[in-house]
C-alpha positions as CSV (number, residue, x, y, z in Angstrom):
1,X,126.8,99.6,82.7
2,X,125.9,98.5,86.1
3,X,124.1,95.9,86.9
4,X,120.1,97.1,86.7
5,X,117.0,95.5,88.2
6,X,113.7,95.5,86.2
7,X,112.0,97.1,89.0
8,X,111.9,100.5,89.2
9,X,109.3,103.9,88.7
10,X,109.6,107.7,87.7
11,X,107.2,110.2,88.6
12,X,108.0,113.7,86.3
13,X,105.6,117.5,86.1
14,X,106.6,119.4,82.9
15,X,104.7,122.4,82.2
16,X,105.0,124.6,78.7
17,X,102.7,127.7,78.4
18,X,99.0,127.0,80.0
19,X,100.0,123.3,80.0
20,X,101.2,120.6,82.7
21,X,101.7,117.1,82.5
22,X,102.6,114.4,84.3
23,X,104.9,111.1,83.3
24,X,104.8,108.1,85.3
25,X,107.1,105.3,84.5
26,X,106.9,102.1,86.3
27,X,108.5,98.7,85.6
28,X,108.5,95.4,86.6
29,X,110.1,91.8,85.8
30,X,109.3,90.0,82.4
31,X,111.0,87.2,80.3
32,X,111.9,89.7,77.1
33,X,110.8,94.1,77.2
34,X,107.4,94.7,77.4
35,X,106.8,98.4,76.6
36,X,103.2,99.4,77.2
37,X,101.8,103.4,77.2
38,X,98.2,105.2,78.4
39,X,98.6,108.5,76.1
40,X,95.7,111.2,75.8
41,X,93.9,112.0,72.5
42,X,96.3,113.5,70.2
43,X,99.3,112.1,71.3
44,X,99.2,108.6,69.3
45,X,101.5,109.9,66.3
46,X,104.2,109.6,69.2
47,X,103.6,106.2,70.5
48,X,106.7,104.7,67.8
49,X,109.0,107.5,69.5
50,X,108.3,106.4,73.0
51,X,108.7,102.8,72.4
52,X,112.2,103.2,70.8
53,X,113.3,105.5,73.4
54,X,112.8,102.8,76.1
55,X,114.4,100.1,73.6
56,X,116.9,102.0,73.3
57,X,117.4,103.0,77.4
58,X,116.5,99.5,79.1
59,X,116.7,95.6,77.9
60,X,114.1,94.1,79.5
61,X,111.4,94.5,81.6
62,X,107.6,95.0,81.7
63,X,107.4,98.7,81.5
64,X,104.2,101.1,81.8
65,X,104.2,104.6,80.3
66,X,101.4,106.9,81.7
67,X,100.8,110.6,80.6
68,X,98.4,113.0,81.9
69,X,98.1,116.5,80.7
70,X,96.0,119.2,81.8
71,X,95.7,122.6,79.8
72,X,93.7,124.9,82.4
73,X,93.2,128.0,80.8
74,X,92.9,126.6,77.4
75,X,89.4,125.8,76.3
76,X,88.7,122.1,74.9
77,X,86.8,121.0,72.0
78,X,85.8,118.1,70.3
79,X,87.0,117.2,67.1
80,X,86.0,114.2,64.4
81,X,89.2,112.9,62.8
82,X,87.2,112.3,59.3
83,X,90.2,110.2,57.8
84,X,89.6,107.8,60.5
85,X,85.9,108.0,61.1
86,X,85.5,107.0,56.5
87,X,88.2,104.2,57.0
88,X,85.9,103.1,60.2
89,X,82.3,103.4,58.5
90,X,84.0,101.5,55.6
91,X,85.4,98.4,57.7
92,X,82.2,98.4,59.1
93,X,80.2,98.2,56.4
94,X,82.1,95.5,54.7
95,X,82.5,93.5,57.1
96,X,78.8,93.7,58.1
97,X,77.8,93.1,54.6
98,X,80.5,89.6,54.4
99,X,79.5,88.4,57.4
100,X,75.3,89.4,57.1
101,X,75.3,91.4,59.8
102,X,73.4,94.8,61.1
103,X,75.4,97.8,60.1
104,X,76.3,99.4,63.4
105,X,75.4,102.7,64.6
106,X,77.1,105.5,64.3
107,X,77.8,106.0,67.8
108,X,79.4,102.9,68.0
109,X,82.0,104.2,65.3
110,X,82.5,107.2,67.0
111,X,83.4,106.1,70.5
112,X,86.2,104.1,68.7
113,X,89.9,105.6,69.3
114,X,91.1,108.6,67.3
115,X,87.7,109.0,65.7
116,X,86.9,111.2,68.5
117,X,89.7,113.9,69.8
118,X,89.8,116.3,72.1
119,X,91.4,119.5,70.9
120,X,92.7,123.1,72.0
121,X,90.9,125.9,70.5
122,X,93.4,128.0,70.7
123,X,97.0,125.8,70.2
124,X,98.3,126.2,66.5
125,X,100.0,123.8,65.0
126,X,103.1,125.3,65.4
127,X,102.3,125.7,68.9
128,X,101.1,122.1,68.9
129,X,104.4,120.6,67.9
130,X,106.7,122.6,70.2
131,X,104.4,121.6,73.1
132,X,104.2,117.7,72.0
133,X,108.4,118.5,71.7
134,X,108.8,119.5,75.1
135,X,106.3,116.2,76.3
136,X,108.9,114.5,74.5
137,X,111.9,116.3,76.0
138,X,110.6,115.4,79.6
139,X,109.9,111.8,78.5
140,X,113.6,111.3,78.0
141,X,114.0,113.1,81.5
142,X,111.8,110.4,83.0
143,X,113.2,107.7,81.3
144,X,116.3,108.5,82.8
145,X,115.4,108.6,86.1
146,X,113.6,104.7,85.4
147,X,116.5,103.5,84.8
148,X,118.8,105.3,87.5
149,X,116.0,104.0,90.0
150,X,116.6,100.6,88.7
151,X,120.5,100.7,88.9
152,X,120.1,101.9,92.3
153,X,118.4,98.7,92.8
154,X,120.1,96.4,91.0
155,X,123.6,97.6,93.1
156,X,121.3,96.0,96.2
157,X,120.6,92.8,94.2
158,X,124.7,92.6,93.0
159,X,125.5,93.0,96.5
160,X,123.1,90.5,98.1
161,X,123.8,87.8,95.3
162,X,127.9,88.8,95.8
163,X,127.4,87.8,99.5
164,X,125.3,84.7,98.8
165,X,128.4,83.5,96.4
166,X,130.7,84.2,99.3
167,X,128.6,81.7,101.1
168,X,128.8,79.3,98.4
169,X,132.9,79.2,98.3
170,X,132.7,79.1,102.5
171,X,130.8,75.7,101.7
172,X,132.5,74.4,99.0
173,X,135.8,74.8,101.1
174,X,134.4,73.1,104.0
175,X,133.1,70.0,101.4
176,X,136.5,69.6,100.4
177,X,137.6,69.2,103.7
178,X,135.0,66.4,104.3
179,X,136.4,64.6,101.2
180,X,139.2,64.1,102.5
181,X,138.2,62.5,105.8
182,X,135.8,60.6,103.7
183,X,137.5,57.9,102.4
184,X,138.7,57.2,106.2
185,X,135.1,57.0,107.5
186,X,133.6,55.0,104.9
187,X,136.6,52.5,105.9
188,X,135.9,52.5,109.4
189,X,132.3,52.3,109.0
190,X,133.1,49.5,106.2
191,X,135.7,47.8,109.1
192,X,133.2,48.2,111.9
193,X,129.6,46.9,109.7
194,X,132.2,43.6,108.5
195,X,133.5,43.2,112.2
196,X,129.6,42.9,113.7
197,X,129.2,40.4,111.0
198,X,131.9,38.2,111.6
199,X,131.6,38.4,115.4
200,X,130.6,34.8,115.6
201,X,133.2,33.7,112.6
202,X,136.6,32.5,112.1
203,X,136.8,34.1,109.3
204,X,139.5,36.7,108.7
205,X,138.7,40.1,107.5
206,X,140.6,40.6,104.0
207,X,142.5,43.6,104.1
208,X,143.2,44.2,100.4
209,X,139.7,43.2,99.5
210,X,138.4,46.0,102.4
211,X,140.6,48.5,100.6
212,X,139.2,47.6,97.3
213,X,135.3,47.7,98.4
214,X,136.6,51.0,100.6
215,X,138.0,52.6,97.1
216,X,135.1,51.5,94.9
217,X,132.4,53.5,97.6
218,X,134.9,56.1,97.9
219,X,134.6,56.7,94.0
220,X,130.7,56.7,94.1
221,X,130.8,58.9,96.7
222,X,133.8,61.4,95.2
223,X,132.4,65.2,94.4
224,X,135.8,66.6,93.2
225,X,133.8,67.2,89.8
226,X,131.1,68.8,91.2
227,X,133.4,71.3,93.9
228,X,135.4,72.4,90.7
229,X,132.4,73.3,88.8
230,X,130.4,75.0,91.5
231,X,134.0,77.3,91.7
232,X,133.5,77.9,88.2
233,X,129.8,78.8,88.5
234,X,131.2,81.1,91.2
235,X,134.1,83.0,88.9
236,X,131.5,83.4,86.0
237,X,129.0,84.6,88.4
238,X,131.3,87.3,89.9
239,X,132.5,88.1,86.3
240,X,129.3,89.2,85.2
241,X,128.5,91.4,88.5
242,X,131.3,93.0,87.4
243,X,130.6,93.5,83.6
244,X,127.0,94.6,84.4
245,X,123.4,94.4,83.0
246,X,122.5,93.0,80.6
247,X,123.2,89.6,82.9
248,X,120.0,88.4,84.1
249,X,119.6,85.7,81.8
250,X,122.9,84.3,82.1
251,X,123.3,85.0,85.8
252,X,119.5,82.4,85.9
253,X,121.3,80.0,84.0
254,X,124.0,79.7,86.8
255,X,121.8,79.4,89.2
256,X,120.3,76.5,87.6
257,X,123.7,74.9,87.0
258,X,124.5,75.8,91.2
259,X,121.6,74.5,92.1
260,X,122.3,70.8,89.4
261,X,125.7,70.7,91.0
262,X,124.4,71.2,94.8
263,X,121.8,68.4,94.2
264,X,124.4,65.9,93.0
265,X,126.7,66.8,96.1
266,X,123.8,66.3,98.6
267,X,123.1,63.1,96.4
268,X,126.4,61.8,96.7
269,X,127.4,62.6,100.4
270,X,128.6,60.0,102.5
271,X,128.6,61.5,105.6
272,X,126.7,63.8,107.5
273,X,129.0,66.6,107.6
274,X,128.9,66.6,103.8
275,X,125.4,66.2,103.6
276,X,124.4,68.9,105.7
277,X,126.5,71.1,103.4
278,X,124.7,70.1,100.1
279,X,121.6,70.8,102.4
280,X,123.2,74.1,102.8
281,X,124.2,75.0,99.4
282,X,120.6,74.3,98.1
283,X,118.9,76.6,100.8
284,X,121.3,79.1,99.4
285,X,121.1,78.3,95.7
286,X,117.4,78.8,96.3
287,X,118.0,82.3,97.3
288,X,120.0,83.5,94.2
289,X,117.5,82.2,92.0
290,X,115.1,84.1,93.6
291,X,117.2,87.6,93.5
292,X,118.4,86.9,89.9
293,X,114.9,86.9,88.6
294,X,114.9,90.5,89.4
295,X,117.9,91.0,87.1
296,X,117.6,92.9,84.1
């Protein structure tokens, strides 16, 4: 599966007889799948349906489920559901009499959800189920189009986040280059700071003692360790714009572990060549963490 964002929206008209609706699906970034749904009267039973349908479809995400159905030429009428409005009255009544308080009104109880419905006069059952079936039909239509809409964004993400990696192996390249010419400038620097000292001295610089304070700063100062692990934070993170969603998680995780390694290079930098690439790869670290957080 490619890789998906968690952004994305579906607008879809279904009609069946005298009856049109409308399904809009929109979603946005969350930590787990958030499956929310505004349904009219009557269509409750359904509720379990839709939300394993999206379970099923996407992995994560904050994701709204809106339906809006309009029956023109089919009168309304109101209908008490009794089942709920006895379970109500008897909540209420209990709970009033635990907790000494005054019973509430009746109209109260009836402006709770599903005591109240809104029927058609003239839909059957029979005709009730193969409209609610076609709803139903279209739903998965819709939810189709949600998540095509967000794998047409998440090929922009893979891309930008593919080119930002690029940039990351330019830069760790070039670091490896500094760490070579390292070791020779800390020794020249060492040479040159030892030499201003001395000026007014006799005293003889120690060669094998330079090259042993030389090796010990070149040690402080090697990031070998941290090049090879930012080119394995680069393979895994190519690996899995490759395998596809689900990778948002894992793909945040690397760009926490980029973004560890980049601060210990820019920590460790000796020069300002290097330096200004740890000031680099952080900028662009930054970057990817932002993009990944759009990654389902």
């Amino acid at each position: 599966m490619p890789i998906s964002s968690m952004t994305g929206f579906a607008r879809l008209e279904g009609t069946w007889g005298n009856h049109r609706w409308t399904w809009e699906l929109k979603s946005v970034n969350s930590r787990g799948l958030d499956i929310r749904h505004r349904l009219p009267s009557g269509m409750d039973a359904h509720e379990r349906t839709i939300k394993k349908a999206v379970s099923v479809v996407l992995n994560r995400g904050n994701v709204n489920c809106n339906l809006a159905i309009d029956s023109t030429d089919a009168p309304a009428t109101i209908q008490v559901n009794e089942q709920a409005l006895r379970g109500a009255i008897m909540i209420a009544k209990d709970a009033a009499k635990e907790h000494g308080l005054e019973a509430p009104r009746i109209g109260d109880i009836m402006a709770l959800r599903g005591v109240m419905e809104v029927a058609d006069q003239n839909l059957s059952d029979n005709d009730r189920t193969a409209r609610d079936a076609a709803i139903l039909k279209s739903f998965d239509q819709a939810l189709a189009e949600l998540a095509a809409d967000r794998q047409i964004e998440g090929a922009k993400l893979a891309d930008i986040i593919a080119e930002q990696v690029d940039q990351i192996e330019g830069l760790v390249s070039q670091a490896r280059t500094c760490t070579k010419e390292q070791t020779v400038a800390i020794q020249a620097r060492l040479e040159a700071r030892l030499k201003e000292a001395l000026a007014n001295s006799r005293v003889e610089i120690d060669e094998g003692r330079l090259l042993q304070e030389v090796g010990i700063l070149a040690l402080k100062a090697d990031v070998a360790e941290e090049l090879d692990r930012l080119d394995a934070h680069i393979s895994a993170t190519r690996d899995l714009l490759e395998q596809g969603s689900p990778a948002g998680r894992k793909l945040d995780f690397l760009a926490q572990e980029f973004g560890r390694e980049a601060n210990t290079l820019a920590s460790k930098a000796a020069d300002n060549a290097l330096s200004s690439i740890g000031l680099d790869l952080k900028v662009i670290v930054d970057q990817i963490r932002e993009q990944v957080q759009n990654i389902e």
